[in-house]
C-alpha positions as a printed NumPy array, in Angstrom:
array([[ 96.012, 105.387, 101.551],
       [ 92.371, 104.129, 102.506],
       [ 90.6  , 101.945,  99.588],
       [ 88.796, 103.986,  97.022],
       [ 85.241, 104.573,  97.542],
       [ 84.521, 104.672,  93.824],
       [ 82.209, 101.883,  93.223],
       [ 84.074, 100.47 ,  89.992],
       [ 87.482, 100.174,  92.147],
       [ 87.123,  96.42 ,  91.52 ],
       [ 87.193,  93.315,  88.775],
       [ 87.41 ,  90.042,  88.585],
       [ 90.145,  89.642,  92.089],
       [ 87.74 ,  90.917,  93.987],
       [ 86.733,  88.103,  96.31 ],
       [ 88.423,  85.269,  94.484],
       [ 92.306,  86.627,  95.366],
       [ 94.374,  84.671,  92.596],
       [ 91.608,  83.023,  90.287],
       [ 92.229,  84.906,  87.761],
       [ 90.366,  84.99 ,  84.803],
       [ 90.394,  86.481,  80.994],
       [ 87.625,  88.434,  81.368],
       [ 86.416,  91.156,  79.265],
       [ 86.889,  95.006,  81.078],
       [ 86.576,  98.281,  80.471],
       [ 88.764, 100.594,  82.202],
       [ 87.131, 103.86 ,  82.798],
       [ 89.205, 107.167,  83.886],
       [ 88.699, 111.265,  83.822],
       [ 92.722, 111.486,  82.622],
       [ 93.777, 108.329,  80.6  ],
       [ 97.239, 109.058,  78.748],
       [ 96.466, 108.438,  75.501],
       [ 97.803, 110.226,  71.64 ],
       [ 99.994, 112.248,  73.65 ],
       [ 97.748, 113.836,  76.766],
       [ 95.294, 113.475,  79.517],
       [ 91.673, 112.826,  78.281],
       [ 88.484, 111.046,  79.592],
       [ 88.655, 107.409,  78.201],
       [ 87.265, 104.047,  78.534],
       [ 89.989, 101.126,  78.098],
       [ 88.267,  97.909,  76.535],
       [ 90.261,  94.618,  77.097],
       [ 89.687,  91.412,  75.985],
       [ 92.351,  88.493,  76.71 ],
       [ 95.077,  90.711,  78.088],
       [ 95.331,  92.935,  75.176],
       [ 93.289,  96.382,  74.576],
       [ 90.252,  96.298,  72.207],
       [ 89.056,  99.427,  72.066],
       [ 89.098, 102.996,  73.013],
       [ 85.972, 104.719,  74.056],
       [ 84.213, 107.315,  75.259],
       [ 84.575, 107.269,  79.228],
       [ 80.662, 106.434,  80.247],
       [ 80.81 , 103.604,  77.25 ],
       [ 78.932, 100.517,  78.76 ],
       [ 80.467,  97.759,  76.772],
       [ 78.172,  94.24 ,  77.521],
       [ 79.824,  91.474,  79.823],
       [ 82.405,  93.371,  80.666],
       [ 83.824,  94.153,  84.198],
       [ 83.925,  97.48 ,  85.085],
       [ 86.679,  99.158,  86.624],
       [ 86.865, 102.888,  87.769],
       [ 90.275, 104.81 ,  88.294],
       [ 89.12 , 107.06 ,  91.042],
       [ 88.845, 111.127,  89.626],
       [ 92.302, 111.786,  91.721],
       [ 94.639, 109.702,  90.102],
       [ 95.496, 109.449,  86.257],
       [ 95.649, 105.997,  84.18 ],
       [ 99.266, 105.682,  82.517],
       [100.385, 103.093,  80.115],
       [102.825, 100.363,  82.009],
       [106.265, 101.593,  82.534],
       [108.857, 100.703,  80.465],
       [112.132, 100.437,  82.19 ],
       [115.266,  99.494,  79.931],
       [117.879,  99.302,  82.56 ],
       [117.443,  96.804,  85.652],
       [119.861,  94.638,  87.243],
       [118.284,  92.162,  88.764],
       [121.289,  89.602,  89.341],
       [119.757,  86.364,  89.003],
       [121.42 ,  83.756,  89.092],
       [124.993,  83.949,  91.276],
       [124.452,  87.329,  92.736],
       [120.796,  86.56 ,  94.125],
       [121.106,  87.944,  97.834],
       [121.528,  91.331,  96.004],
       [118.325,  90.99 ,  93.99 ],
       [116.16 ,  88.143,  92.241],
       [113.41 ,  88.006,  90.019],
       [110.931,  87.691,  92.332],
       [111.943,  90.389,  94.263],
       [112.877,  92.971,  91.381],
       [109.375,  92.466,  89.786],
       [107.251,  92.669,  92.644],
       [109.516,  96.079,  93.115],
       [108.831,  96.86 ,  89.311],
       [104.996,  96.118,  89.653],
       [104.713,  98.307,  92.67 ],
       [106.218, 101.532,  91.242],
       [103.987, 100.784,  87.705],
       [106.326,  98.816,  85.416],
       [104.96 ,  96.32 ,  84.   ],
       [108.089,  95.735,  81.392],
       [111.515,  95.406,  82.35 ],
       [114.528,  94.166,  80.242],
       [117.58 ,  92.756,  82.403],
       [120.89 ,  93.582,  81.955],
       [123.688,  91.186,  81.813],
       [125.555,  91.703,  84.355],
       [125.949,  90.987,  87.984],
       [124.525,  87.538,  87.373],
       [127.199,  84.644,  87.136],
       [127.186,  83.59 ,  84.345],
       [127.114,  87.097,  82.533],
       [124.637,  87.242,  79.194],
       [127.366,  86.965,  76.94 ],
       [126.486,  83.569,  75.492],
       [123.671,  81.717,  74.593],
       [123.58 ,  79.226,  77.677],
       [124.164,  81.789,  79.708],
       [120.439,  83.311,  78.532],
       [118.928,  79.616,  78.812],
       [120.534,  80.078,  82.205],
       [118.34 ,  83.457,  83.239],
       [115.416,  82.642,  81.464],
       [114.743,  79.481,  83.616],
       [116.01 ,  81.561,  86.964],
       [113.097,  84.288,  85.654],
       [110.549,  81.942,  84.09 ],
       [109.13 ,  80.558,  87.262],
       [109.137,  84.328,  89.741],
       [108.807,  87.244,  87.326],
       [105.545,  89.369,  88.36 ],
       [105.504,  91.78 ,  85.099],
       [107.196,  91.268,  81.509],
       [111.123,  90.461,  81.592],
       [113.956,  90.552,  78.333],
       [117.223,  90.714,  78.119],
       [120.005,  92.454,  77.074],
       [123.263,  90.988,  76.292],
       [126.491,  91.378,  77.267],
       [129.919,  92.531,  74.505],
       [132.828,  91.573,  76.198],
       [136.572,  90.995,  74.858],
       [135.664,  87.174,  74.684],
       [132.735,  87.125,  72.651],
       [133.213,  89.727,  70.095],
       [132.984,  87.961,  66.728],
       [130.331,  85.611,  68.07 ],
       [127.801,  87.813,  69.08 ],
       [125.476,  86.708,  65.98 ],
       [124.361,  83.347,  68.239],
       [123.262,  85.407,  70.82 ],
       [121.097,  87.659,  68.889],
       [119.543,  85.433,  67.112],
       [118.438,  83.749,  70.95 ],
       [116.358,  86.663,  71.214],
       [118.328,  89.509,  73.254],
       [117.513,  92.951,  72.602],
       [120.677,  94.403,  72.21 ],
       [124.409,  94.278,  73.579],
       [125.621,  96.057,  76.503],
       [129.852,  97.4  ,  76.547],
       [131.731,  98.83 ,  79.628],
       [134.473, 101.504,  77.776],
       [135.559, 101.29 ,  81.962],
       [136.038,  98.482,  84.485],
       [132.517,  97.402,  85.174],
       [133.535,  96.384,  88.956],
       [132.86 ,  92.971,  88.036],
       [135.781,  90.498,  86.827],
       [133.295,  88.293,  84.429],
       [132.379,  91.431,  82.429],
       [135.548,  92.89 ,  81.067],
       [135.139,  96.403,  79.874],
       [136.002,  97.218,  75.291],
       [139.437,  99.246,  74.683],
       [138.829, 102.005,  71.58 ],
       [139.565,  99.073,  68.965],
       [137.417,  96.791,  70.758],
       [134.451,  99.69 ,  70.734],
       [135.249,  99.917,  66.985],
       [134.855,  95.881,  66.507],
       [131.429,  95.43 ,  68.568],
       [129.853,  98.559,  66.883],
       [130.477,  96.962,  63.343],
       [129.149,  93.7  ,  64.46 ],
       [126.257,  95.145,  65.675],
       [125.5  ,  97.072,  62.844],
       [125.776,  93.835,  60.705],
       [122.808,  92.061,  63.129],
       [120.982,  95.317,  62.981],
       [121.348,  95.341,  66.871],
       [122.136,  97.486,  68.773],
       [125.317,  98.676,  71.375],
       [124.248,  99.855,  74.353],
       [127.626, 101.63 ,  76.557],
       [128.104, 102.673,  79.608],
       [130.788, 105.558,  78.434],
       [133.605, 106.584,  80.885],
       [137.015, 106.617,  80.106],
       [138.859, 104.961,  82.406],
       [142.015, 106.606,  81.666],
       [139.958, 109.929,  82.73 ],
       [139.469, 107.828,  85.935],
       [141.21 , 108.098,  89.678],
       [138.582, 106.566,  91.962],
       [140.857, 103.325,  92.646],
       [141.447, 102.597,  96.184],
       [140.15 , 104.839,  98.98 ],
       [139.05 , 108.055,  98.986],
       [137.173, 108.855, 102.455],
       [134.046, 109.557, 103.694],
       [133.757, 112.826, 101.868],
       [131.262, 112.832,  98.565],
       [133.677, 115.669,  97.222],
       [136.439, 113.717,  96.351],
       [134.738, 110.288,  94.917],
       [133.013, 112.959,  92.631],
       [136.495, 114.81 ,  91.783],
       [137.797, 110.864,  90.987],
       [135.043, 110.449,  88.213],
       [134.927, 113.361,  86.212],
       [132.718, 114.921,  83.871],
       [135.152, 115.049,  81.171],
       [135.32 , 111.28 ,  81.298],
       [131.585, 110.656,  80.107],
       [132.509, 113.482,  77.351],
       [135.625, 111.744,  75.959],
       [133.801, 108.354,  75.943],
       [130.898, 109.523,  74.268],
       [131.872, 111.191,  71.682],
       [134.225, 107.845,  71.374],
       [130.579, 105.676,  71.112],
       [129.656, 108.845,  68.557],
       [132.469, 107.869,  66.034],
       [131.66 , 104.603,  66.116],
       [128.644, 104.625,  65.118],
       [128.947, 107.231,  62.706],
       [131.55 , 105.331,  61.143],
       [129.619, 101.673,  60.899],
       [126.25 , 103.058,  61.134],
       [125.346, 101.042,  63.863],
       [122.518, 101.613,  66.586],
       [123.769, 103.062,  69.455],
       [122.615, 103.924,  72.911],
       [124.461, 106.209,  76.049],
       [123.601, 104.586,  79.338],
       [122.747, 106.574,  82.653],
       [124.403, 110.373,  81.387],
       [124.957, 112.004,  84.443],
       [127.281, 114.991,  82.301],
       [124.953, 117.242,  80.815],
       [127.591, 118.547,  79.571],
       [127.632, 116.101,  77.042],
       [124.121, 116.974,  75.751],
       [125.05 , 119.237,  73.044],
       [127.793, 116.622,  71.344],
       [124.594, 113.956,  71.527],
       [121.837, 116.454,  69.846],
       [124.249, 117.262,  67.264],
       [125.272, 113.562,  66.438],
       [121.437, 112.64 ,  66.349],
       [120.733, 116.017,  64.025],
       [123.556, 114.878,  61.461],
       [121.776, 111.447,  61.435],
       [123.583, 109.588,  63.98 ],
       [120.956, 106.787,  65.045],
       [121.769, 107.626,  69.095],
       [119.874, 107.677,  71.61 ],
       [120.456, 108.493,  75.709],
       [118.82 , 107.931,  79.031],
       [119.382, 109.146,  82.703],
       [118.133, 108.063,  85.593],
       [115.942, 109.407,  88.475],
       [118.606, 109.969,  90.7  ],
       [120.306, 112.343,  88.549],
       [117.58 , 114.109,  87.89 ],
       [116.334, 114.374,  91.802],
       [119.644, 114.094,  93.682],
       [122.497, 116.595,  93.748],
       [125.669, 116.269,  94.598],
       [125.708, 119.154,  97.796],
       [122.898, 116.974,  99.654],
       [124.856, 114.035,  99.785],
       [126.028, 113.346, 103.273],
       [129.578, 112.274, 104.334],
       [129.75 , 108.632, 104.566],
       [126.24 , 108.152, 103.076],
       [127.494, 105.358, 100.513],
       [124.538, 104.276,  99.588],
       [124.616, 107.532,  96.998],
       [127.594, 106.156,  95.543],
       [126.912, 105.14 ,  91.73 ],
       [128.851, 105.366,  88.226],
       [129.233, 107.865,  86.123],
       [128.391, 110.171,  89.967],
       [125.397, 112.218,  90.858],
       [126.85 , 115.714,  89.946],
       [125.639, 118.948,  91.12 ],
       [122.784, 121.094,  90.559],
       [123.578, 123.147,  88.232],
       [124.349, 119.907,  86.264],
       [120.969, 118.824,  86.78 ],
       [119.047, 121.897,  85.689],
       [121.051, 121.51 ,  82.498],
       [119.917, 117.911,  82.278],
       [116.163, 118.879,  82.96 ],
       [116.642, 121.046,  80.057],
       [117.523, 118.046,  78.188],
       [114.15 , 116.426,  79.016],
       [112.155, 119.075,  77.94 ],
       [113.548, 119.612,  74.606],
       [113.561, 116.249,  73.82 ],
       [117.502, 115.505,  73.679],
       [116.963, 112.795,  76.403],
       [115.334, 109.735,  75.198],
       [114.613, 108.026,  78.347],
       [114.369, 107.693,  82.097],
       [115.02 , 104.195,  83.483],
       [116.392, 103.189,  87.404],
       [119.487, 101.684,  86.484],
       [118.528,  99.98 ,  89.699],
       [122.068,  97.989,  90.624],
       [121.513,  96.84 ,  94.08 ],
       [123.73 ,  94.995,  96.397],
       [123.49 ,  93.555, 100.039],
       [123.781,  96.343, 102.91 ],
       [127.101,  95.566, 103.763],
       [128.437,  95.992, 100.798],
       [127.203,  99.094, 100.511],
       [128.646,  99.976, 103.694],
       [132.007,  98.409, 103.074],
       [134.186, 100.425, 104.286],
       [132.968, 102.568, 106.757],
       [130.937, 104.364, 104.366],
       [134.169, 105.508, 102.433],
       [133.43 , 106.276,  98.594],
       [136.07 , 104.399,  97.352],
       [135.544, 101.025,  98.696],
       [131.518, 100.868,  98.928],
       [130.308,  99.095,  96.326],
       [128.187, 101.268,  93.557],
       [124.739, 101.82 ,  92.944],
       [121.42 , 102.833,  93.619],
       [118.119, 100.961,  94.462],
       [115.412, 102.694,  93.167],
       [113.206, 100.503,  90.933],
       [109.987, 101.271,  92.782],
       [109.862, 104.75 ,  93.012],
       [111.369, 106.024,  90.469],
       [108.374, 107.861,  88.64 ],
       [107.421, 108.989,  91.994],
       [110.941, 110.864,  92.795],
       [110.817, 112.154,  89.606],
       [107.03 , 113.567,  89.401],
       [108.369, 115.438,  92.846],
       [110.879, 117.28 ,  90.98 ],
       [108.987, 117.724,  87.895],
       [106.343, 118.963,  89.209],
       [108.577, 121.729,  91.212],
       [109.739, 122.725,  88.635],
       [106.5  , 123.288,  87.004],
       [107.207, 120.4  ,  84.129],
       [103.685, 118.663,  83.649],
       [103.339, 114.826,  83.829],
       [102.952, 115.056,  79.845],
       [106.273, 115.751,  79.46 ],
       [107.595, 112.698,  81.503],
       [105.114, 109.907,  80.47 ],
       [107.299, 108.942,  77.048],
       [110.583, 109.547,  78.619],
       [109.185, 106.386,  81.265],
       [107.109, 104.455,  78.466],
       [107.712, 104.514,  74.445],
       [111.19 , 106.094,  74.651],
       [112.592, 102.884,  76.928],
       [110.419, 100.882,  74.578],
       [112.077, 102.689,  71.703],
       [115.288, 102.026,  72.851],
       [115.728,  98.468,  73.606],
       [113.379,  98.042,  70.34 ],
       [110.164,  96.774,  72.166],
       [107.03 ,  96.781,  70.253],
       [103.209,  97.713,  71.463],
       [104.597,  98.699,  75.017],
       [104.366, 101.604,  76.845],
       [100.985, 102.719,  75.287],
       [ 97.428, 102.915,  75.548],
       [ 96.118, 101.885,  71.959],
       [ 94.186,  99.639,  70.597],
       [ 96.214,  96.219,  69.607],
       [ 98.46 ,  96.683,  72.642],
       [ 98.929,  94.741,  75.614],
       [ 96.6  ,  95.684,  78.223],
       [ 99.511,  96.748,  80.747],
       [ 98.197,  99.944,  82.725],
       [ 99.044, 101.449,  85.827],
       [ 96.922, 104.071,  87.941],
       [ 99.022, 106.981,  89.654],
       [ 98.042, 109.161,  92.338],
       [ 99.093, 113.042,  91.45 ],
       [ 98.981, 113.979,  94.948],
       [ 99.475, 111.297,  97.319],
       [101.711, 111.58 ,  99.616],
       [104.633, 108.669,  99.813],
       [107.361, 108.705, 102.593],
       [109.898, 106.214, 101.206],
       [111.146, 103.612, 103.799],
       [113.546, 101.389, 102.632],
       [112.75 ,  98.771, 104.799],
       [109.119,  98.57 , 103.397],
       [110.401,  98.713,  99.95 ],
       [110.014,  95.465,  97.656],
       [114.014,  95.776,  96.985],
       [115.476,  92.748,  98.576],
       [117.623,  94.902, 100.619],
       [116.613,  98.239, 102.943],
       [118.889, 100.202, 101.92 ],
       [118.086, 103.171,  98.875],
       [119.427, 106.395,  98.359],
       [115.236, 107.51 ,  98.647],
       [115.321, 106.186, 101.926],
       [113.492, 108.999, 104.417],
       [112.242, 111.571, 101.124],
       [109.166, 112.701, 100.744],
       [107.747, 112.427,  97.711],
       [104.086, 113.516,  95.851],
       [102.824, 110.735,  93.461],
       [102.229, 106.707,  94.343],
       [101.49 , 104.063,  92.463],
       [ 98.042, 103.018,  93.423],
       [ 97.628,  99.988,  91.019],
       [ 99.   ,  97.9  ,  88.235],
       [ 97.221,  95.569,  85.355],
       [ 99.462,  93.309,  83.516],
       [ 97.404,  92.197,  79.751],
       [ 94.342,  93.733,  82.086],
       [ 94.751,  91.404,  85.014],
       [ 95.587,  93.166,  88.561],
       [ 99.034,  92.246,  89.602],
       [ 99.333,  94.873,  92.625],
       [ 97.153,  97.068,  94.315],
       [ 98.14 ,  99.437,  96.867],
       [ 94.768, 100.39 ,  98.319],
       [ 94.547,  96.571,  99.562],
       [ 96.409,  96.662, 102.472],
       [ 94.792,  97.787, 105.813],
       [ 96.796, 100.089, 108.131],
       [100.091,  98.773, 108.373],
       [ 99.101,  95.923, 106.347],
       [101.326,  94.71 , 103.087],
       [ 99.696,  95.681,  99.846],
       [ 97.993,  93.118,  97.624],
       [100.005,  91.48 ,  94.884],
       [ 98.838,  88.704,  92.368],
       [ 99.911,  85.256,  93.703],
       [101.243,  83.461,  91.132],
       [103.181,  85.456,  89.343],
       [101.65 ,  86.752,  86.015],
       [105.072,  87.899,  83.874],
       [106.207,  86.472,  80.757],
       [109.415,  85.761,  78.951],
       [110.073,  88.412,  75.581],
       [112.313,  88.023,  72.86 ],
       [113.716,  90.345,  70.554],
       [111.007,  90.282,  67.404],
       [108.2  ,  88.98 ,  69.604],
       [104.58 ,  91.386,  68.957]])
């Protein structure tokens, strides 16, 4: 995409490149998301946090202006709840360096970490000193963290929550990892009523592994790694997390459903008071199950992208409101793992890479469907922030941080992997077509990327160095 042409497409990096300063600025757009839909608004920040709201030709003295050209929209900062970033021990799959840049590039400008595949795991209280120095010196947006409830630390969870994690993540089956043993039913029961006693909160990823037949190899066919997780497996796990929480009433959370099947046993628990919520994930709202090539491993993730009549029922359960959020779960690893085996499904090594363009893939299907943006700016903003308990993210109001991000509707964005931020080329989005780009990012109202400053074939422009802090459960 050429530079704008719009004569406010500037502030205070223009011409200095990385002397940042706290400037005042106002922000001025034709469709800022703000309340709940698209209006003309002018953003006033003053040290990194937003002032004001007003009217859209406001001039507001000694501040910078900056114009978000009338084809693109100006969004709150992306909230996304479920990132692996794997630093440290498991850094040549992805590092905080490279997972923000990533995040700042597809418009998130908060992520929260979860504890797993870095050695050590987030299960104790070192272990978080140990990530927060890895991130503290390369993180290019907002990191937290989530920790980890594993068979060895249940009962001493309260030291950890107190250090400032947002909640506590479970496996109910092998999480593919050895240092992050997955809960047995009594275990479940234990965490959820320690949680509930720390007014935390259990996040799960819910499979029953005794539902589960995806050990060992299955072949290059997508049919029969899909046939090895089944639906039914999610169901009987979630309704598992369900009677937990009922019974302690704890905070709980459903990572990644990929069943919609499971929807209806969710809406129910939340209408009988059941404080629940659930996410899924762009690729299981973009991807189905009969496009996935033999041998194309990189598709491989748990629970499995299902078909599409699985996914129409789960883009029902975005428009009436039964799903809470959309995050990546981006879980990378190095190519060759994700090759390992010849691209047979039952030895490549899970998950998808998809932290930059995950609005993107999803705004494509959306907007097929004929589902307007409205609808999907919570489900990537306050519902993330919601559900890791975040506070003045993922809006445009006055008293919150000034994290914005400006999208182009219509732009067209060919997704190579190799040009991605991901520390490794290799993405299920790899060669797609998709409508929507990011075209630039403010973190507390300082530009931290900016697509439109790249020439032809050129890199785009990131703030150098990197601008992210550290959060803490209970920080504003």
């Amino acid at each position: 995409m050429a530079a704008s042409t719009d004569r406010e497409w500037c502030d205070e990096h223009v011409g200095t490149r990385g002397a940042m300063t706290r400037e005042r600025l106002i922000v001025r757009a034709s469709r800022a998301y703000v309340d709940g839909s698209f209006q003309p608004a002018a953003v006033v920040v003053e040290d990194g946090t937003i002032r004001d709201l007003v009217p859209v030709q406001t001039r507001v003295a000694r501040a910078i202006p900056v114009g978000v050209p009338a084809d693109a929209v100006l969004l709150p900062g992306l909230v996304d709840s479920h990132v692996h970033v794997n630093e440290p021990g498991r850094t040549e799959w992805e590092g905080f360096r490279s997972a923000t840049l990533a995040a700042a590039a597809g418009g998130v400008t908060t992520l929260i970490d979860m504890p797993l595949n870095s050695i050590p795991p987030t299960t104790t209280v070192a272990a978080l000193e140990i990530k927060r120095a890895a991130a503290a010196a390369s993180a290019y947006v907002d990191v937290g963290f989530w920790g980890g409830a594993v068979p060895e630390n249940l009962g001493a969870l309260g030291p950890v929550h107190e250090a400032g994690v947002y909640g506590f993540k479970s496996f109910l089956a092998p999480s593919g990892v050895d240092e992050f043993g997955h809960l047995d039913r009594d275990q479940l029961d234990r965490a959820m009523a320690e949680v509930a006693a720390l007014d935390s909160r259990l996040i799960v990823h819910a499979e029953d592994p005794d539902l589960l037949t995806d050990a060992g190899a299955l072949g290059r066919g997508y049919a029969a790694f899909l046939t090895s997780r089944p639906a039914a497996s999610e169901e009987a796990a979630i309704e598992a997390v369900i009677a937990a929480a009922r019974r302690h009433g704890a905070r709980a959370h459903i990572l990644h459903l990929s069943d919609a099947r499971a929807l209806p046993a969710i809406a129910a628990a939340k209408a009988a008071g059941v404080d629940l919520t659930v996410e899924t994930c762009p690729h299981y709202l973009t991807i189905s199950a009969e496009e996935i090539p033999d041998g194309a491993s990189e598709f491989k993730c748990c629970p499995p992208i299902r078909e599409a009549a699985n996914q129409d029922l789960l883009w029902q359960g975005i428009v009436d409101g039964t799903i809470d959020a959309i995050v990546s779960d981006h879980s990378p690893s190095t190519v060759d793992l994700k090759r390992s085996g010849g691209g047979d499904f039952g030895l490549a090594w899970g998950g998808i890479a998809g932290l930059q363009v995950g609005l993107s893939a999803v705004w494509t299907e959306a907007r097929r469907r004929g589902i307007p943006l409205e609808t999907l700016v919570p489900l990537f903003t306050t519902g993330p922030a919601r559900v890791a308990g975040l506070s003045g993210a993922g809006e445009i109001a006055v008293g919150a941080p000034a994290h914005l991000t400006a999208f182009g509707l219509d732009d067209p964005l060919r997704i190579d992997a190799r040009a991605l931020q991901h520390r490794n080329p290799i993405s299920a989005y790899d060669g797609k077509l998709l409508h929507g780009r990011v075209r630039r990012t403010w973190l507390r109202g300082v530009s931290v990327f900016d697509a439109s400053e790249g020439g032809a074939g050129e890199a785009p422009w990131f703030r150098r160095p990197p601008a992210g802090r550290l959060l803490s459960r209970g920080m504003p």
